[in-house]
mmCIF file as gemmi writes it, N, C-alpha and C atoms, coordinates in Angstrom:
data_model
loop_
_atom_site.group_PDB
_atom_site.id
_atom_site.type_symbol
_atom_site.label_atom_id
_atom_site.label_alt_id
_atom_site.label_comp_id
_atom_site.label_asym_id
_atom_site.label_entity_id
_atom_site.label_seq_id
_atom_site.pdbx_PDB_ins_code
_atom_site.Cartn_x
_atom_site.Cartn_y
_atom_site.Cartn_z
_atom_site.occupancy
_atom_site.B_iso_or_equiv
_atom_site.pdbx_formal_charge
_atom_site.auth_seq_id
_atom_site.auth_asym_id
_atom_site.pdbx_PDB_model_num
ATOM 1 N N . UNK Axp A 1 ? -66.015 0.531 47.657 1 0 ? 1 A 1
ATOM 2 C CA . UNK Axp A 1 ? -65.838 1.233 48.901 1 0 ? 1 A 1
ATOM 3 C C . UNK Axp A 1 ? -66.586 0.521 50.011 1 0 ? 1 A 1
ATOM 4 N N . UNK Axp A 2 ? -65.771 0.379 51.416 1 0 ? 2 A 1
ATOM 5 C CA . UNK Axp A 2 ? -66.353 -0.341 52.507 1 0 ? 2 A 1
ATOM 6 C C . UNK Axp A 2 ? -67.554 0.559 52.906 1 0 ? 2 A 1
ATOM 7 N N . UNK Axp A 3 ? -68.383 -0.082 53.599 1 0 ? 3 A 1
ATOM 8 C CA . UNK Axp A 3 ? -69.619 0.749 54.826 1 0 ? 3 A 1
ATOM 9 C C . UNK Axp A 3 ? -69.227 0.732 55.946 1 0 ? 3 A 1
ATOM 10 N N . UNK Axp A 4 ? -67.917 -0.11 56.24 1 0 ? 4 A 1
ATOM 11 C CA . UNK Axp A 4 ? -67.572 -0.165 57.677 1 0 ? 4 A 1
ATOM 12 C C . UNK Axp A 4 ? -66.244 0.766 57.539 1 0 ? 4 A 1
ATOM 13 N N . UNK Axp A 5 ? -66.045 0.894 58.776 1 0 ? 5 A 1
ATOM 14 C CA . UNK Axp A 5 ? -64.961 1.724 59.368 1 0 ? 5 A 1
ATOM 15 C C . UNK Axp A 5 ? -64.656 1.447 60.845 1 0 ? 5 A 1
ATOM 16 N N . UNK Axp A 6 ? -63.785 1.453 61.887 1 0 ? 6 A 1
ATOM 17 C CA . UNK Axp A 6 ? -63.078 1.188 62.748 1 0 ? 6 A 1
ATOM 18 C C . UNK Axp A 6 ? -63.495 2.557 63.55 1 0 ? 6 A 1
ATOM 19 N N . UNK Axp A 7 ? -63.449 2.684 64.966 1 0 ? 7 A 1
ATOM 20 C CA . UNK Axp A 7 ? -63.449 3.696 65.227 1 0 ? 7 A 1
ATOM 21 C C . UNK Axp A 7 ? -64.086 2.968 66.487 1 0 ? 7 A 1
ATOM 22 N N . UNK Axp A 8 ? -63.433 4.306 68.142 1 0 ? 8 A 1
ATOM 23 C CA . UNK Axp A 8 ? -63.841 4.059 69.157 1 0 ? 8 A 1
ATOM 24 C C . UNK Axp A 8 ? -65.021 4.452 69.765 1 0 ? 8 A 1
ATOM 25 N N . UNK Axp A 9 ? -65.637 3.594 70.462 1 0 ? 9 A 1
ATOM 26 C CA . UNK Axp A 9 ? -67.116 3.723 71.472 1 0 ? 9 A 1
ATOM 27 C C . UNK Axp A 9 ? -66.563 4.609 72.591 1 0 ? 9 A 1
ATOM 28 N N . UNK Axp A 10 ? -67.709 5.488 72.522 1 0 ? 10 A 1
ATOM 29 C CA . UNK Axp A 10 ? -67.822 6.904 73.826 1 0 ? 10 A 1
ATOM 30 C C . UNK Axp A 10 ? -67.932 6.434 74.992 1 0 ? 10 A 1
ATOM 31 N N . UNK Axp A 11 ? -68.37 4.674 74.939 1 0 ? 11 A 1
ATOM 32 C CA . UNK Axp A 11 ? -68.93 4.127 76.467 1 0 ? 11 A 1
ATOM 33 C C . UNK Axp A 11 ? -67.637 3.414 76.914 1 0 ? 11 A 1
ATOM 34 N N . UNK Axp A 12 ? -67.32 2.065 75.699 1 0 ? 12 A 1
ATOM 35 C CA . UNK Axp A 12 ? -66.809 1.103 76.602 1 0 ? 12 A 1
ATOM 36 C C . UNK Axp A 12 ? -65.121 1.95 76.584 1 0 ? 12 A 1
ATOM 37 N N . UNK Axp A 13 ? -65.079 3.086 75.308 1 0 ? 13 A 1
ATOM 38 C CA . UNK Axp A 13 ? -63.386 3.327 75.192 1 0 ? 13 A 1
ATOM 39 C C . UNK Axp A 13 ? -62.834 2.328 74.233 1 0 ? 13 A 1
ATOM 40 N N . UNK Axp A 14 ? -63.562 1.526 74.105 1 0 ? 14 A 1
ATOM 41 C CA . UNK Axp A 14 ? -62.892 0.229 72.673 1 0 ? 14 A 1
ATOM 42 C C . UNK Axp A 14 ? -63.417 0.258 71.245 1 0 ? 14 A 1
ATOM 43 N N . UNK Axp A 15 ? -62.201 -0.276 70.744 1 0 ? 15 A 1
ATOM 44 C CA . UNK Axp A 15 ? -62.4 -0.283 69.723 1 0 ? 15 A 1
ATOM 45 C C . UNK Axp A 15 ? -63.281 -1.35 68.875 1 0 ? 15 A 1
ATOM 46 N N . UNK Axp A 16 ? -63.93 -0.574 67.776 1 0 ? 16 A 1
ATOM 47 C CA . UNK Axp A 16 ? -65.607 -0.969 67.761 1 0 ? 16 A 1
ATOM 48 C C . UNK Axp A 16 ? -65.741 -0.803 66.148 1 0 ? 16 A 1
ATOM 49 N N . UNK Axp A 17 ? -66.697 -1.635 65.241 1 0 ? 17 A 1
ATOM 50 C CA . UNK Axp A 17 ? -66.933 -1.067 63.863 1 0 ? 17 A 1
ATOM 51 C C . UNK Axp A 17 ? -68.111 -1.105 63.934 1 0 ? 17 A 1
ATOM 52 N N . UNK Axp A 18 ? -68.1 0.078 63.054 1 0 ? 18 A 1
ATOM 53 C CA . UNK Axp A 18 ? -69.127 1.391 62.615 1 0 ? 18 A 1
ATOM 54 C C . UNK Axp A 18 ? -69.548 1.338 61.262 1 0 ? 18 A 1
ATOM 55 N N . UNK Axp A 19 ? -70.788 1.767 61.18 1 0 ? 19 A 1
ATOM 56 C CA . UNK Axp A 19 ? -71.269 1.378 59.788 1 0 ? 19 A 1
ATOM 57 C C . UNK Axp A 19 ? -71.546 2.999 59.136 1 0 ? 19 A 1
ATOM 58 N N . UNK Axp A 20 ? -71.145 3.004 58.078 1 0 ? 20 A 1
ATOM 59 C CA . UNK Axp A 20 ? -71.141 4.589 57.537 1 0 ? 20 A 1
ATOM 60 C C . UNK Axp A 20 ? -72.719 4.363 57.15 1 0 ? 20 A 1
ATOM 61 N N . UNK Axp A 21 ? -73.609 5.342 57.14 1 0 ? 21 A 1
ATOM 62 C CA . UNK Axp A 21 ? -74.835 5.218 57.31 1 0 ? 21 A 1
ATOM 63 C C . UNK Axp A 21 ? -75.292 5.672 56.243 1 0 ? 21 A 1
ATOM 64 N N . UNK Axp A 22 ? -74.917 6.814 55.33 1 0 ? 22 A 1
ATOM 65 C CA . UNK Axp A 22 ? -74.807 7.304 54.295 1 0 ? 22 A 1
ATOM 66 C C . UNK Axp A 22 ? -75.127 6.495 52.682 1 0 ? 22 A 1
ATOM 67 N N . UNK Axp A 23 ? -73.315 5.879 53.144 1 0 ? 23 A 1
ATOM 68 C CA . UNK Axp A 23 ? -73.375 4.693 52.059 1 0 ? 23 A 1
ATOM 69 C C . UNK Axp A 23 ? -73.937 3.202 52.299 1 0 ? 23 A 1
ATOM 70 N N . UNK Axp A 24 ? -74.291 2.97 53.457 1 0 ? 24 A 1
ATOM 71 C CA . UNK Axp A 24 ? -75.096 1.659 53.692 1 0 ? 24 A 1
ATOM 72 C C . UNK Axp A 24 ? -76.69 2.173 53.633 1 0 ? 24 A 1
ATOM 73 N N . UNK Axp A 25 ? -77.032 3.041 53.047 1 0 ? 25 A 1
ATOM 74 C CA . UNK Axp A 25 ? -78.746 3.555 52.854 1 0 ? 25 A 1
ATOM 75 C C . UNK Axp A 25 ? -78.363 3.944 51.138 1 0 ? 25 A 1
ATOM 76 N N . UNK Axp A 26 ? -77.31 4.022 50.65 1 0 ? 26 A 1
ATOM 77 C CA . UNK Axp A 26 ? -76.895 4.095 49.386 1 0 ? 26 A 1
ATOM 78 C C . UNK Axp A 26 ? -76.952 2.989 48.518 1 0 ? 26 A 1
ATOM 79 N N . UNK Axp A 27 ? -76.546 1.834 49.237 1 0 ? 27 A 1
ATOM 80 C CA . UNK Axp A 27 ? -76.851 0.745 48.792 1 0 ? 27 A 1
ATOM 81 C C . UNK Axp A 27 ? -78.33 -0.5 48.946 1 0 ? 27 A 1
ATOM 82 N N . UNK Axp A 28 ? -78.549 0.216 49.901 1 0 ? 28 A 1
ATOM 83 C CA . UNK Axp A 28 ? -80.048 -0.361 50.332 1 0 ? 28 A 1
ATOM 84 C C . UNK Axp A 28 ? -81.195 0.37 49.202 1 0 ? 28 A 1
ATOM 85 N N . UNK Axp A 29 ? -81.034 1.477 48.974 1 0 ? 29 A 1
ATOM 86 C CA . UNK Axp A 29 ? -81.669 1.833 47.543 1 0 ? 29 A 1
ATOM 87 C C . UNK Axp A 29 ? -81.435 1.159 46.482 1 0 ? 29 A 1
ATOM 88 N N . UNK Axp A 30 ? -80.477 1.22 46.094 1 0 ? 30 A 1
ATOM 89 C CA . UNK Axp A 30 ? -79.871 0.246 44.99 1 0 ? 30 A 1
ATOM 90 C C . UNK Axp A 30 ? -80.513 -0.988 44.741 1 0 ? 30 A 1
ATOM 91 N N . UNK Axp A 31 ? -80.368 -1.517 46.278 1 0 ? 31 A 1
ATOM 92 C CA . UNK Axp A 31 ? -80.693 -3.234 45.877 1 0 ? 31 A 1
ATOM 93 C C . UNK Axp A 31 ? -82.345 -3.133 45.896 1 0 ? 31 A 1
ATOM 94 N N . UNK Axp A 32 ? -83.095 -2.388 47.073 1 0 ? 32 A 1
ATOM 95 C CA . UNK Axp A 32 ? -84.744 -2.115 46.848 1 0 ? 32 A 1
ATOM 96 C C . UNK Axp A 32 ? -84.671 -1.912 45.219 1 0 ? 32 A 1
ATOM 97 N N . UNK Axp A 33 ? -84.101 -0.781 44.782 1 0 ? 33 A 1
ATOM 98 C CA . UNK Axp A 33 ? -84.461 -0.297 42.874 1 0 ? 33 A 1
ATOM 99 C C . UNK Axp A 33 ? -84.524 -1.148 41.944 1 0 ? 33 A 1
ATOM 100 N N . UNK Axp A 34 ? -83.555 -2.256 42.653 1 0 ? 34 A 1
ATOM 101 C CA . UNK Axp A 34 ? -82.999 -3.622 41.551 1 0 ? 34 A 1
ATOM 102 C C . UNK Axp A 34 ? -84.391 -4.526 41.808 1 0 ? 34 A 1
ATOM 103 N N . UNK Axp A 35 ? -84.775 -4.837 43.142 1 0 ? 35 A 1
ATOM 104 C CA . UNK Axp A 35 ? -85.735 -5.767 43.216 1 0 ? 35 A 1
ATOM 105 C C . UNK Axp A 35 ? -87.127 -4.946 42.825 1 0 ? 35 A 1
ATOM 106 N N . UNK Axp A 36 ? -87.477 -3.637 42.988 1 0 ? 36 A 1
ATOM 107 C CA . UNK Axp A 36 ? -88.459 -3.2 42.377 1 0 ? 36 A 1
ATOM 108 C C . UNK Axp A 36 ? -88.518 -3.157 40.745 1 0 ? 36 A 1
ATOM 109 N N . UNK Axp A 37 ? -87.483 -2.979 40.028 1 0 ? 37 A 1
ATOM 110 C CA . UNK Axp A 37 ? -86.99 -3.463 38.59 1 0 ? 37 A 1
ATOM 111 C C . UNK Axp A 37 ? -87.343 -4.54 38.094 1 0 ? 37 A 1
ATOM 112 N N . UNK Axp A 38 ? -86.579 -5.77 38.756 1 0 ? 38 A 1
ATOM 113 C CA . UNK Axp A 38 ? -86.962 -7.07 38.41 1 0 ? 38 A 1
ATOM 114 C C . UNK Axp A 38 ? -88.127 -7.989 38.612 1 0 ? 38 A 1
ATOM 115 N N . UNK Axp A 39 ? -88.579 -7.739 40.049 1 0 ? 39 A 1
ATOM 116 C CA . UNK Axp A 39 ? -89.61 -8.653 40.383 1 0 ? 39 A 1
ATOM 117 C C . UNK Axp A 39 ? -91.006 -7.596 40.767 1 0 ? 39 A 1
ATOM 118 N N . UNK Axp A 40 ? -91.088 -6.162 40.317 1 0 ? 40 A 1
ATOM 119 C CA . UNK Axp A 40 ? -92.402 -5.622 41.039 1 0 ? 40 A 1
ATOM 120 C C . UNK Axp A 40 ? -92.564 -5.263 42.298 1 0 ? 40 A 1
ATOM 121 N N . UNK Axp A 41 ? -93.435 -4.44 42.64 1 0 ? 41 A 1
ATOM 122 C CA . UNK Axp A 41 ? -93.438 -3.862 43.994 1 0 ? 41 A 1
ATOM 123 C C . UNK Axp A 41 ? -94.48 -4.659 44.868 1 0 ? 41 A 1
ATOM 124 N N . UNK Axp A 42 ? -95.429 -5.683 44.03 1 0 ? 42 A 1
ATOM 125 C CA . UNK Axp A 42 ? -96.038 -6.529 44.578 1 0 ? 42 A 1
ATOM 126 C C . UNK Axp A 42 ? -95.512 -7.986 44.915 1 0 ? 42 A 1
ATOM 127 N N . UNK Axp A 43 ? -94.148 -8.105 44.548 1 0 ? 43 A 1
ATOM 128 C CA . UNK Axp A 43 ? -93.292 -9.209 44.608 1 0 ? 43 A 1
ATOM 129 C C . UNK Axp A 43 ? -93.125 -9.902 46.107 1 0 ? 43 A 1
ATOM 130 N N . UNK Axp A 44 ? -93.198 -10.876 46.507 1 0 ? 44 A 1
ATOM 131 C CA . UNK Axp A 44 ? -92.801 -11.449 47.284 1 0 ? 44 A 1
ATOM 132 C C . UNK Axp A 44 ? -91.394 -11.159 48.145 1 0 ? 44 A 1
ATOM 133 N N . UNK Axp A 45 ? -90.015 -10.661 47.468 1 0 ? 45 A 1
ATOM 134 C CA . UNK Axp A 45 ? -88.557 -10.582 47.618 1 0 ? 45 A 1
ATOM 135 C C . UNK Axp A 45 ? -88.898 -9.231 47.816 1 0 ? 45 A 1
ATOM 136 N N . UNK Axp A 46 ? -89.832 -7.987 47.209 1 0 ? 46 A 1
ATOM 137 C CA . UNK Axp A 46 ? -89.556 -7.006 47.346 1 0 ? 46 A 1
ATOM 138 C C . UNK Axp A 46 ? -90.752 -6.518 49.068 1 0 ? 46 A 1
ATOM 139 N N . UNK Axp A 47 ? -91.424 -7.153 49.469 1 0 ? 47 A 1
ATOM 140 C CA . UNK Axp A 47 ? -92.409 -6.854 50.298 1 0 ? 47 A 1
ATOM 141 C C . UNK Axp A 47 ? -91.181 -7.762 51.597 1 0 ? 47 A 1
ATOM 142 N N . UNK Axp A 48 ? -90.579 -9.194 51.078 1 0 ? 48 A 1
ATOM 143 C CA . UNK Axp A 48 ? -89.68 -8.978 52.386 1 0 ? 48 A 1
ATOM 144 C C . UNK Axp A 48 ? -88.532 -8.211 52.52 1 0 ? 48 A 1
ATOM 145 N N . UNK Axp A 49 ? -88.309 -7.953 51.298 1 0 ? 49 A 1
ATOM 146 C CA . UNK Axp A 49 ? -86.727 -6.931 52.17 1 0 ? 49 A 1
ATOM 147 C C . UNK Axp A 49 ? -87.701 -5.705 52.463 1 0 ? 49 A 1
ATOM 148 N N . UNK Axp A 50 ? -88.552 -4.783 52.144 1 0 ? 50 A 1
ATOM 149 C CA . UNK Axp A 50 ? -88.685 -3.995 53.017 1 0 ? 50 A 1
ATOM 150 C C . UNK Axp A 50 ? -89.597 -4.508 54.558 1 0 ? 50 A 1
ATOM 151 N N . UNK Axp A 51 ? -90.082 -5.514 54.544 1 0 ? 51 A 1
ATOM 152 C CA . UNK Axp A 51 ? -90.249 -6.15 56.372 1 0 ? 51 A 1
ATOM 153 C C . UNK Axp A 51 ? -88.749 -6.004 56.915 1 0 ? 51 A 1
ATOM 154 N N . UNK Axp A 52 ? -87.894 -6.464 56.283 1 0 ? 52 A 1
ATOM 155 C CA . UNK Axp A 52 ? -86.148 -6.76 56.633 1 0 ? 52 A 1
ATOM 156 C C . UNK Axp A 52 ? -85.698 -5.299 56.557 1 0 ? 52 A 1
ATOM 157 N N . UNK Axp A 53 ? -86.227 -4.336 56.194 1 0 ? 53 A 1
ATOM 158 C CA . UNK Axp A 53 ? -85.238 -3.065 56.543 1 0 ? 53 A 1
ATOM 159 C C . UNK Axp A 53 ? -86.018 -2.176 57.856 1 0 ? 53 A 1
ATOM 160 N N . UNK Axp A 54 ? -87.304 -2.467 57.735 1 0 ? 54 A 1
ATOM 161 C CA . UNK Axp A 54 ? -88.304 -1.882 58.911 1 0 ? 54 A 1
ATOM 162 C C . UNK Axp A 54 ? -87.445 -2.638 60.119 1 0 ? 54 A 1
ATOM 163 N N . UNK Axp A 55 ? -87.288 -3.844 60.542 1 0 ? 55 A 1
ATOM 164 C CA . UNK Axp A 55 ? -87.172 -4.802 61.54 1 0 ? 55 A 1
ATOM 165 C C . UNK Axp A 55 ? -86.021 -4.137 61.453 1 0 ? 55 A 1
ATOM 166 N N . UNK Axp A 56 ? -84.84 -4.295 60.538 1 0 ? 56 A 1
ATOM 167 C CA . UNK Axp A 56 ? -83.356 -3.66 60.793 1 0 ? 56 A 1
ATOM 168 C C . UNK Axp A 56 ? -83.72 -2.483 61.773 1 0 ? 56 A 1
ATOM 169 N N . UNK Axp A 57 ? -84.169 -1.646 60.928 1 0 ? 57 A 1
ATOM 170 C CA . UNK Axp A 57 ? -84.234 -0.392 61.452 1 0 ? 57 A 1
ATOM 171 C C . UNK Axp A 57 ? -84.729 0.105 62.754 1 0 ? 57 A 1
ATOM 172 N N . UNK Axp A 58 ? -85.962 -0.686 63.469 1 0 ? 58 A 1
ATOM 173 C CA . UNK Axp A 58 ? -86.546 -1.057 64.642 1 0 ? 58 A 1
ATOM 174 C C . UNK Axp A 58 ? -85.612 -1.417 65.699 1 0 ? 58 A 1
ATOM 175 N N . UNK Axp A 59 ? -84.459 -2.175 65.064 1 0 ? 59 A 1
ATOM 176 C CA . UNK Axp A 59 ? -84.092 -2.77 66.523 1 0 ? 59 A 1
ATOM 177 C C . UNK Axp A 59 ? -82.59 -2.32 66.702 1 0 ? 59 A 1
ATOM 178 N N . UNK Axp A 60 ? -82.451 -1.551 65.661 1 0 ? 60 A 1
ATOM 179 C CA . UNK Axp A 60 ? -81.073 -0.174 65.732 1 0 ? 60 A 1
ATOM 180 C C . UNK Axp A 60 ? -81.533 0.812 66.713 1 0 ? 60 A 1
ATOM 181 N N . UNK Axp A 61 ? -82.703 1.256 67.041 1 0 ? 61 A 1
ATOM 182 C CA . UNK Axp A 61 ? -83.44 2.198 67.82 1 0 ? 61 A 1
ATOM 183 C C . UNK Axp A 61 ? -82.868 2.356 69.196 1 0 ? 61 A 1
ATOM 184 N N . UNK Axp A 62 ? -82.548 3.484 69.63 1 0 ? 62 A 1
ATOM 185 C CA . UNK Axp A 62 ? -81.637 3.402 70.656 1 0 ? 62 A 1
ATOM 186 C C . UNK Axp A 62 ? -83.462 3.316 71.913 1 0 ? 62 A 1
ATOM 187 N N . UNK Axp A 63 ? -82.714 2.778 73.296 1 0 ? 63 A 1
ATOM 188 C CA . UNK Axp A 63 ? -83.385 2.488 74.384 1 0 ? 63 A 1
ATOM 189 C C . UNK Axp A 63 ? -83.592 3.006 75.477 1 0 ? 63 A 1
């Protein structure tokens, strides 16, 4: 199943893709669970993807 979907912006009126938020935090567990599984929570891969989901998440922040 996609995370994206099609669908129009309230501003510009165009058509725009959208990220289902639900299942794209569905899978971001997943892959954190997998790298906390395999490599530890003191791991190198697992300390940057969560820098990489903070920063994601930071600069999604509306202004």
């Amino acid at each position: 199943m996609s995370t994206k979907y099609m669908g129009t912006s309230a501003f510009s009126h165009r058509s725009q893709e959208y990220i289902d938020s639900a299942k794209g935090n569905n899978w971001i567990a997943r892959a954190k669970k997998l790298l906390e599984d395999s490599y530890g929570k003191e791991s190198d891969y697992y300390k940057d993807f969560n820098d990489t989901q903070r920063i994601a998440r930071f600069s999604s922040m509306p202004r």
